[in-house]
N, CA, C and O of each residue as an XYZ file, in Angstrom:
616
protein
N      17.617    -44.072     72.009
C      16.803    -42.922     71.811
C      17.587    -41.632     72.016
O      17.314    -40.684     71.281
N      18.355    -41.526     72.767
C      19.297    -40.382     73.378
C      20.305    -40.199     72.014
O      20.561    -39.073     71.588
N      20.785    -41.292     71.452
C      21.463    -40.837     70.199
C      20.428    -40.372     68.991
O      20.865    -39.466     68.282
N      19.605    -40.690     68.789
C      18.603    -40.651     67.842
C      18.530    -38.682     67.845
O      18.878    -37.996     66.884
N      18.023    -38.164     69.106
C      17.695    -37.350     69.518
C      18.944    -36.073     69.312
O      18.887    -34.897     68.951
N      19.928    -36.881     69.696
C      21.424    -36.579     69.327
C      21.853    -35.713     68.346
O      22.249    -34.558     68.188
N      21.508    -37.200     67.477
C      21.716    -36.882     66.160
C      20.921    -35.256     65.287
O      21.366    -34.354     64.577
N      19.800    -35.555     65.771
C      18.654    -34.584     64.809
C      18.754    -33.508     65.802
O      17.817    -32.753     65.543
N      19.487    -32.995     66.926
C      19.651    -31.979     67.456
C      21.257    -31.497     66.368
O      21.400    -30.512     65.644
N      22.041    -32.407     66.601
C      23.063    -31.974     65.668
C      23.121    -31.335     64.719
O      23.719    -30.270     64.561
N      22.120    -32.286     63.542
C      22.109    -32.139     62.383
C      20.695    -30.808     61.914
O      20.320    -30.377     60.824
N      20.324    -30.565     63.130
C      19.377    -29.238     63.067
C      20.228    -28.335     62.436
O      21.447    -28.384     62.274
N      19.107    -27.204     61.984
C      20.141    -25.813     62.103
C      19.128    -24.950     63.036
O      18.027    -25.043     63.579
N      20.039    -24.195     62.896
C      19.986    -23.185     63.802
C      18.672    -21.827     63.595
O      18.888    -21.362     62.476
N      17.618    -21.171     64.156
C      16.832    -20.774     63.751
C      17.187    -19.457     62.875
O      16.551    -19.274     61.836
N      17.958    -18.746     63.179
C      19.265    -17.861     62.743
C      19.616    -18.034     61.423
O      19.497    -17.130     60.596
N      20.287    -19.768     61.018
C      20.379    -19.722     59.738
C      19.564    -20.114     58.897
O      19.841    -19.824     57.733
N      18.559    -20.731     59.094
C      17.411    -20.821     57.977
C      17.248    -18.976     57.856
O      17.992    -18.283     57.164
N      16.742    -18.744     58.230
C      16.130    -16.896     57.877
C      17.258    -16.199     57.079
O      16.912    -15.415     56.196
N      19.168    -16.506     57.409
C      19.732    -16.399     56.517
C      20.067    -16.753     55.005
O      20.546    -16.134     54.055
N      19.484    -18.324     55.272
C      18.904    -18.883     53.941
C      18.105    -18.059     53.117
O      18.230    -17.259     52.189
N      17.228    -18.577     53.829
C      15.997    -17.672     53.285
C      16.197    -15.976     52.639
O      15.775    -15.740     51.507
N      16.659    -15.210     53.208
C      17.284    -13.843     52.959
C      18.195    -14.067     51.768
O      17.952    -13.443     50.735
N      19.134    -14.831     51.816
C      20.398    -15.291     50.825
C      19.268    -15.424     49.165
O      19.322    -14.789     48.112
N      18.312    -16.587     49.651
C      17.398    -16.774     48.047
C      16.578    -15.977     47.857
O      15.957    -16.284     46.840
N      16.014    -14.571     48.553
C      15.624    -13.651     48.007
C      16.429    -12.453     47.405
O      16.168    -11.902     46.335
N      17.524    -12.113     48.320
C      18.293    -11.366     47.467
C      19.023    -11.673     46.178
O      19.126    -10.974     45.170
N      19.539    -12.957     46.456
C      19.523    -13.878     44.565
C      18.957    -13.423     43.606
O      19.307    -12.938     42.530
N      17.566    -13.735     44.359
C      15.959    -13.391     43.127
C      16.318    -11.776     42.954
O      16.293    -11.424     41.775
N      16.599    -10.882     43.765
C      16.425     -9.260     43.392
C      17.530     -9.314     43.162
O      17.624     -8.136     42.816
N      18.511     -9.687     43.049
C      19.712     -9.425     42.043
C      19.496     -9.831     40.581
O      19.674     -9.118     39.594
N      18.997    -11.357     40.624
C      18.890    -11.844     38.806
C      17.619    -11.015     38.459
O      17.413    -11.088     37.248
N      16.867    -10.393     38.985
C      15.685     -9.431     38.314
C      16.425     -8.137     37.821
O      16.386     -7.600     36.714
N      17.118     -7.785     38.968
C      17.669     -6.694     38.764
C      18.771     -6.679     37.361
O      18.696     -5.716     36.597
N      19.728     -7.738     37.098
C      20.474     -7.779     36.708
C      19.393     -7.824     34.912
O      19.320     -6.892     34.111
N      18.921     -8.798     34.824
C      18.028     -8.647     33.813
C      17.232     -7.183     33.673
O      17.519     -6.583     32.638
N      16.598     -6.740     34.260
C      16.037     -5.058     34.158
C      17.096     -4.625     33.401
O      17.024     -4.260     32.227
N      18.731     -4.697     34.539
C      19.585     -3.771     33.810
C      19.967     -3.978     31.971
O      20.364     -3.209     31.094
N      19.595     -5.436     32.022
C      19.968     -5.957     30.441
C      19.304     -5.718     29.832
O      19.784     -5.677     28.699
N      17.767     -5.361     29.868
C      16.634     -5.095     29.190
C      16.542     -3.537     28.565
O      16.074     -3.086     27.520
N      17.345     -2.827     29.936
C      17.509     -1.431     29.564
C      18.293     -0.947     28.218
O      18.187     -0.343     27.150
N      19.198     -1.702     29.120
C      20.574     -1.224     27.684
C      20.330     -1.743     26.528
O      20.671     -1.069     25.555
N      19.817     -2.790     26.339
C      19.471     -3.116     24.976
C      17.922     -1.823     24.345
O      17.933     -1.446     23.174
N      17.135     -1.492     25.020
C      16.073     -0.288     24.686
C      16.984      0.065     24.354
O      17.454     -0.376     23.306
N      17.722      1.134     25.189
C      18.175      2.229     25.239
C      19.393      2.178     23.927
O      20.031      3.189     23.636
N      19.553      1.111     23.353
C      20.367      0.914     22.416
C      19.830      1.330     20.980
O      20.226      1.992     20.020
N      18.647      0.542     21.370
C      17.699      0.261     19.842
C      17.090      2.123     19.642
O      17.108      2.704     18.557
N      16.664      2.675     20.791
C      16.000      4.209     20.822
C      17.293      4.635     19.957
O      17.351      4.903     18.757
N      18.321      4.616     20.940
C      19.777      5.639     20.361
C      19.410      5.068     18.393
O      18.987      5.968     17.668
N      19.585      3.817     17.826
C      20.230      3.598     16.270
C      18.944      4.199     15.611
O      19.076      4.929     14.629
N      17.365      3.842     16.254
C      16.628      4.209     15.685
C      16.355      5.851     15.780
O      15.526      6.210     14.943
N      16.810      6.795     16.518
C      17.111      8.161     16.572
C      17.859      8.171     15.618
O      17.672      9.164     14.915
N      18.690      7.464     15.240
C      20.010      8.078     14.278
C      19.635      7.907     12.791
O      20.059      8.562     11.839
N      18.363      6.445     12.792
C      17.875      6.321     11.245
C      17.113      7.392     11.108
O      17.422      8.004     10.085
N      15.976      8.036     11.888
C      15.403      9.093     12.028
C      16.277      9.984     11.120
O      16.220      9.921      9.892
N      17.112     10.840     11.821
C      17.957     11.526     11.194
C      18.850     11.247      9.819
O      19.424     11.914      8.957
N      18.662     10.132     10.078
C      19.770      9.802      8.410
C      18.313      9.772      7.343
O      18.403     10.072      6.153
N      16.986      9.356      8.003
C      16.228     10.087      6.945
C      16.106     11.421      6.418
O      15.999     11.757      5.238
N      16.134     12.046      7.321
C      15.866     13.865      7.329
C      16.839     13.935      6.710
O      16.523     14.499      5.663
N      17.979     13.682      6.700
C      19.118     14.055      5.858
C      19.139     13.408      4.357
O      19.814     13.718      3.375
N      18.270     12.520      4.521
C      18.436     12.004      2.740
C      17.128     13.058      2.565
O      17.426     13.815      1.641
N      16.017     13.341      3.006
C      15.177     14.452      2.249
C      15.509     15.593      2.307
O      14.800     16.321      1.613
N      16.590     16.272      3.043
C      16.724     17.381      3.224
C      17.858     17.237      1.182
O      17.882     17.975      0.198
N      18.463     16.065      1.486
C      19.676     16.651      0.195
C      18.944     15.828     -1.222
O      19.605     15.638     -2.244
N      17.405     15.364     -1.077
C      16.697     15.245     -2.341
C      16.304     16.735     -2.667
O      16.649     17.163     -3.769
N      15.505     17.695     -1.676
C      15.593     18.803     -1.550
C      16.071     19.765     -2.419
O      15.622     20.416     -3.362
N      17.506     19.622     -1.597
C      18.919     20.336     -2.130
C      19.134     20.109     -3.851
O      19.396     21.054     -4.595
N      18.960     18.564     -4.371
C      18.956     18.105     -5.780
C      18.176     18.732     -6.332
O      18.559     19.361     -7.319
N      16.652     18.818     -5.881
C      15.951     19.410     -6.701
C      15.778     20.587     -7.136
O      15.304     21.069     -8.164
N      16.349     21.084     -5.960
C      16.376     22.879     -6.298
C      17.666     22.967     -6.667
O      17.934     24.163     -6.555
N      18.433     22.503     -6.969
C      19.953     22.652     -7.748
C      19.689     22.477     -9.065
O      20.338     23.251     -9.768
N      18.705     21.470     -9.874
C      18.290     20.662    -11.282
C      17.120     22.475    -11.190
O      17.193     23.403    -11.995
N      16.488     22.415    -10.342
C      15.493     23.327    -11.022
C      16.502     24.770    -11.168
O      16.068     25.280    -12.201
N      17.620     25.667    -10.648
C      18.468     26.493    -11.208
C      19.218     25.559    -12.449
O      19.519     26.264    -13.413
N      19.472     24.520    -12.559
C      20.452     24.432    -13.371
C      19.269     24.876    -14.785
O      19.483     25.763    -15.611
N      18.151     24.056    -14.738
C      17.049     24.321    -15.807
C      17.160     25.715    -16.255
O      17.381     26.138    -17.390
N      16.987     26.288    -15.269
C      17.064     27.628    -15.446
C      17.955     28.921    -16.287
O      17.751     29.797    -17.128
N      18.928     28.439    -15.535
C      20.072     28.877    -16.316
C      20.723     28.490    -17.545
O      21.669     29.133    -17.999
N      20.062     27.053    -18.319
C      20.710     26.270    -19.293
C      19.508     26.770    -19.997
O      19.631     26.619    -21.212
N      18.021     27.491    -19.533
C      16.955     27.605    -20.585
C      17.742     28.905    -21.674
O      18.676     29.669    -21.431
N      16.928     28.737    -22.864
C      17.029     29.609    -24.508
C      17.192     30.976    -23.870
O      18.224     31.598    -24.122
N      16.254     31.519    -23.047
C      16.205     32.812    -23.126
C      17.215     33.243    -22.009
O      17.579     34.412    -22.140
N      17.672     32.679    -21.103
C      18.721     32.532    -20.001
C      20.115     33.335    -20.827
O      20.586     34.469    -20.736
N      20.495     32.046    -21.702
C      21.474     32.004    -22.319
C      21.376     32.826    -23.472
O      22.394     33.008    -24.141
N      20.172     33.410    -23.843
C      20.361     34.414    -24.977
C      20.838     36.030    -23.772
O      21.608     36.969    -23.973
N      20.188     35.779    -22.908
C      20.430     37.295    -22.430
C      21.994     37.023    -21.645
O      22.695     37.943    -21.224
N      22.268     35.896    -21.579
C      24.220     36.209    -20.859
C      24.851     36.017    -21.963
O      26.040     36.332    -21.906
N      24.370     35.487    -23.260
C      25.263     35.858    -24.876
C      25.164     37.290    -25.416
O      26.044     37.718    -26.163
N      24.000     38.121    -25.017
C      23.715     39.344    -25.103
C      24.674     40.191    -24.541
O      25.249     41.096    -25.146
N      24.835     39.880    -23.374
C      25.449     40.905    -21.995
C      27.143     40.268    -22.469
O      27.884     41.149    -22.033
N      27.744     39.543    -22.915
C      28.982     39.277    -23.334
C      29.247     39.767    -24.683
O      30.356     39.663    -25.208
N      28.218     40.308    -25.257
C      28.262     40.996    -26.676
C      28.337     40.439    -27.900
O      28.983     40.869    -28.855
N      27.501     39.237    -27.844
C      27.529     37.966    -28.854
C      25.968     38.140    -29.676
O      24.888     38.133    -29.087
N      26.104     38.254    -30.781
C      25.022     38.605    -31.596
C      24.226     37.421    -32.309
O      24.594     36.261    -32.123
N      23.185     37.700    -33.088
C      23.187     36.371    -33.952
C      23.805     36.467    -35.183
O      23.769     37.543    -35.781
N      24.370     35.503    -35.655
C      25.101     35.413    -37.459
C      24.357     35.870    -38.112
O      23.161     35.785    -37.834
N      24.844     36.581    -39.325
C      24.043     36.902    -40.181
C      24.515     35.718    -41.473
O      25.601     35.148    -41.571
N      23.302     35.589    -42.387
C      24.007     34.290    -43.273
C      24.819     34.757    -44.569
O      25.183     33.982    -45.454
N      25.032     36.030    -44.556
C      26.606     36.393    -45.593
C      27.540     36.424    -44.621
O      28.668     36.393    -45.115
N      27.539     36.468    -43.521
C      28.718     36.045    -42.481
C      29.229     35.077    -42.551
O      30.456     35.048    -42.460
N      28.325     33.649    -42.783
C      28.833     32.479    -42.784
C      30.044     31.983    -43.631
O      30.183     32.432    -44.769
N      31.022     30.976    -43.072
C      32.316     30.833    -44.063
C      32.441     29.069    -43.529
O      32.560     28.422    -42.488
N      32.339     28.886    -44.786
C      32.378     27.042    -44.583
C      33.967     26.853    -45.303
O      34.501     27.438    -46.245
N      34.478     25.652    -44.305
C      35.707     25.401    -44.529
C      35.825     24.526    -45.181
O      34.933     23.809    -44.729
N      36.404     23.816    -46.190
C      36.761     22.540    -46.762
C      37.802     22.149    -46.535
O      38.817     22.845    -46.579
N      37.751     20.666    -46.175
C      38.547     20.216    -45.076
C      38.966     18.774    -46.066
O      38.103     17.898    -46.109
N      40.297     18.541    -46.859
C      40.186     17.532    -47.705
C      40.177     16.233    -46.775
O      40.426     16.198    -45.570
N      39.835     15.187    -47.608
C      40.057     14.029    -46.855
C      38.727     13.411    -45.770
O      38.753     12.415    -45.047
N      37.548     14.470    -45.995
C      36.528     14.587    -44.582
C      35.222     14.069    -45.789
O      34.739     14.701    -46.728
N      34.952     12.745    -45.313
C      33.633     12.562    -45.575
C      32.896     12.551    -44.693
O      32.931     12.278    -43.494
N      31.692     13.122    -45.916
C      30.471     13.796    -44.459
C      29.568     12.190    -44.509
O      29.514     11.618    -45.597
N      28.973     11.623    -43.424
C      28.033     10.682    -43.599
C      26.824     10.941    -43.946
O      26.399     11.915    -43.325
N      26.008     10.454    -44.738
C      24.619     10.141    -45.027
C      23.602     10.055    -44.383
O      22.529     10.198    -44.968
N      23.640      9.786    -42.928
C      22.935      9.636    -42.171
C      23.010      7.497    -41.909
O      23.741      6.598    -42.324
N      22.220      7.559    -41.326
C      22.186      6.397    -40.997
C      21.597      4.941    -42.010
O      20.374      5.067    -42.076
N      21.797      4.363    -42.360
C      21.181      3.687    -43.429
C      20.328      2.250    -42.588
O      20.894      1.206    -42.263
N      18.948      2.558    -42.391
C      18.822      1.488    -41.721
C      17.994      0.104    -42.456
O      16.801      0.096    -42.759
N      18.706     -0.727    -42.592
C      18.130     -2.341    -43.291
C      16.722     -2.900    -42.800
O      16.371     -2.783    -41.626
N      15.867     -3.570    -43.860
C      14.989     -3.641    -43.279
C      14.488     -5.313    -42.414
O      14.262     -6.275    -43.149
N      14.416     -5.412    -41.504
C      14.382     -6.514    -40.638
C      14.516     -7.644    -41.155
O      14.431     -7.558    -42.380
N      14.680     -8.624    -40.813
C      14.734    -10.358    -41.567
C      13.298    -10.420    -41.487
O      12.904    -10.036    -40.386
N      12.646    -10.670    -42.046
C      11.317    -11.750    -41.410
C      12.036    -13.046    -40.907
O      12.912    -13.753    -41.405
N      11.128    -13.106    -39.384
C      11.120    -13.954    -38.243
C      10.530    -15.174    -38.626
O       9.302    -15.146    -38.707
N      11.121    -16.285    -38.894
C       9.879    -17.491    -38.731
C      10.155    -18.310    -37.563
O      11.296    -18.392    -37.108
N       9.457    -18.738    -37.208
C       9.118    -19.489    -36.011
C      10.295    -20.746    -36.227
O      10.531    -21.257    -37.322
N      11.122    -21.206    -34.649
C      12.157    -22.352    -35.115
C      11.125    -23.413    -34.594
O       9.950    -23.241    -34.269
N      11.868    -24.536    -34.601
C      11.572    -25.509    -34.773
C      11.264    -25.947    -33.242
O      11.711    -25.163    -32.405
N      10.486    -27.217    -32.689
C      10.631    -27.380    -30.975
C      12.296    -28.199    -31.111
O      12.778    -29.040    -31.869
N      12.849    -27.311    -29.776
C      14.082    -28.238    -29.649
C      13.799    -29.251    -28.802
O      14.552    -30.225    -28.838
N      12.999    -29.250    -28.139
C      12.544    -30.743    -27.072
C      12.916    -31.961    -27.372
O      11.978    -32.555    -27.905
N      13.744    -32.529    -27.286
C      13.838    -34.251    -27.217
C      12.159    -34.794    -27.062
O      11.380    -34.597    -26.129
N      12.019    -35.298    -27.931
C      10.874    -36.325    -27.742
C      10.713    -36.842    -26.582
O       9.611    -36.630    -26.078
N      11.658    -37.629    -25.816
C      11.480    -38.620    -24.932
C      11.024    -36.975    -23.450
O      10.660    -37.202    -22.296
N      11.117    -36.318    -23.730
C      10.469    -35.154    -23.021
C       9.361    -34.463    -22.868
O       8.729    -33.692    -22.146
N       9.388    -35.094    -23.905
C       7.446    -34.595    -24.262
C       6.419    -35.370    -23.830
O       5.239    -35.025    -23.777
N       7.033    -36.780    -23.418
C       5.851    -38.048    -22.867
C       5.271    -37.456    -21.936
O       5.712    -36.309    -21.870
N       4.282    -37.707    -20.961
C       4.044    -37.404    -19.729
C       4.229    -39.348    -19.401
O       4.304    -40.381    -20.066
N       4.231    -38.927    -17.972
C       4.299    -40.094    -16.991
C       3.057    -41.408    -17.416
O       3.401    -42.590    -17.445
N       1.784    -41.017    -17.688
C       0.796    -41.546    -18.275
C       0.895    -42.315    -19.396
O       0.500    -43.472    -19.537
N       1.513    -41.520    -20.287
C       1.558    -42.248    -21.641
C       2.635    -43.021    -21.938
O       2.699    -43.636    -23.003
N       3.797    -43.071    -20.812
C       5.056    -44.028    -20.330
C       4.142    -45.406    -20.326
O       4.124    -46.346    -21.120
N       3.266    -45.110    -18.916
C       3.274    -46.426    -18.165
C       1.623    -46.874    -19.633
O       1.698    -48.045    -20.003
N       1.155    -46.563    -19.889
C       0.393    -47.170    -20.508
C       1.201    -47.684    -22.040
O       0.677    -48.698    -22.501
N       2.237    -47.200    -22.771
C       3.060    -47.800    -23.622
C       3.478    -48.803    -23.492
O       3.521    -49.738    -24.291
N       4.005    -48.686    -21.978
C       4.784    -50.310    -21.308
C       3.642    -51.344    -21.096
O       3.817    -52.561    -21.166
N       2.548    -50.787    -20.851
C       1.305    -51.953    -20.109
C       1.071    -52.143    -21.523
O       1.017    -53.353    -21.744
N       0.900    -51.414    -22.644
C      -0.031    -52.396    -24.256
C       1.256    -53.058    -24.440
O       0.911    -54.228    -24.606
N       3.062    -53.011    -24.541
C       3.672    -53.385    -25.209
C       4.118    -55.125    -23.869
O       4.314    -55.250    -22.661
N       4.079    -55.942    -24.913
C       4.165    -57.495    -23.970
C       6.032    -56.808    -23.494
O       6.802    -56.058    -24.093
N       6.088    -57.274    -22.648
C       7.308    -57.415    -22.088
C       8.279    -58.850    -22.619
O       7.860    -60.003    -22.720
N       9.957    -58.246    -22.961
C      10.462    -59.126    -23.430
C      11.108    -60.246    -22.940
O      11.808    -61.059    -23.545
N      10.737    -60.187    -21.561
C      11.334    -61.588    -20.772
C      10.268    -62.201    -20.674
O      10.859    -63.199    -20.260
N       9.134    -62.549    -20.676
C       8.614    -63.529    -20.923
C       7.739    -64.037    -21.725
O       6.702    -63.419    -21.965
N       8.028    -65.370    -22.335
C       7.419    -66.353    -23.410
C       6.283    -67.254    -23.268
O       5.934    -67.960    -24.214
């Protein structure tokens, strides 16, 4: 009995280190919480930052549709009839008069006709290219084989 007693006094611990135990597997736990929080953060704080930046890379594609459109609406502008009659005006460019006109002959230059356009084939319908043996359905297989006697046996 004295060894028995021995023993399980030995193999005790100490009241000291259980509570250090104990302390040891809670701070574990608030470290792997903690450590996860911290992983949880940085990944937010990742996704906020790219999605701030698509934000902005939108504003910047409407700001320079914007920019296109009001660039096309001056260019309109400036390429319109009366635009260009008043900066042919202000450069001192008049309209022709038609005894002004002087046509050159240029040997060797045929002028084209315009376009000569043929008038369509008539379309007829082709022919089915289908292989026959494609056209069966599964049905009309097995009922061909069931009316026709089979040739192995007599």
């Amino acid at each position: 009995m004295a060894t028995i007693n021995h023993t399980n006094h030995a193999y005790s611990q100490a009241p000291w280190r259980i509570q250090r135990q104990w302390v040891s597997v809670f701070l574990l736990i608030v470290l792997g919480f903690g450590m996860i929080a911290t992983l949880y953060l940085m990944v937010t704080s990742q996704a906020a930052i790219v999605g701030r930046e698509i934000q902005d890379l939108r504003l910047e594609i409407v700001e320079t549709e914007h920019l296109n459109a009001d660039l096309q609406t001056e260019l309109a502008r400036l390429t319109s009839q009366n635009e260009i009659e008043r900066r042919a005006y202000a450069l001192s460019f008049r309209p022709i008069e038609p005894q002004e006109l002087e046509y050159l002959y240029v040997p060797g230059y045929i002028t084209s006709n315009g376009a000569t356009l043929a008038a369509a084939p008539e379309l007829q319908p082709s022919q089915p290219s289908t292989p026959p043996e494609y056209t069966q359905s599964l049905l009309d297989w097995l009922d061909e084989r069931l009316q026709t006697p089979s040739r192995g046996t007599r």
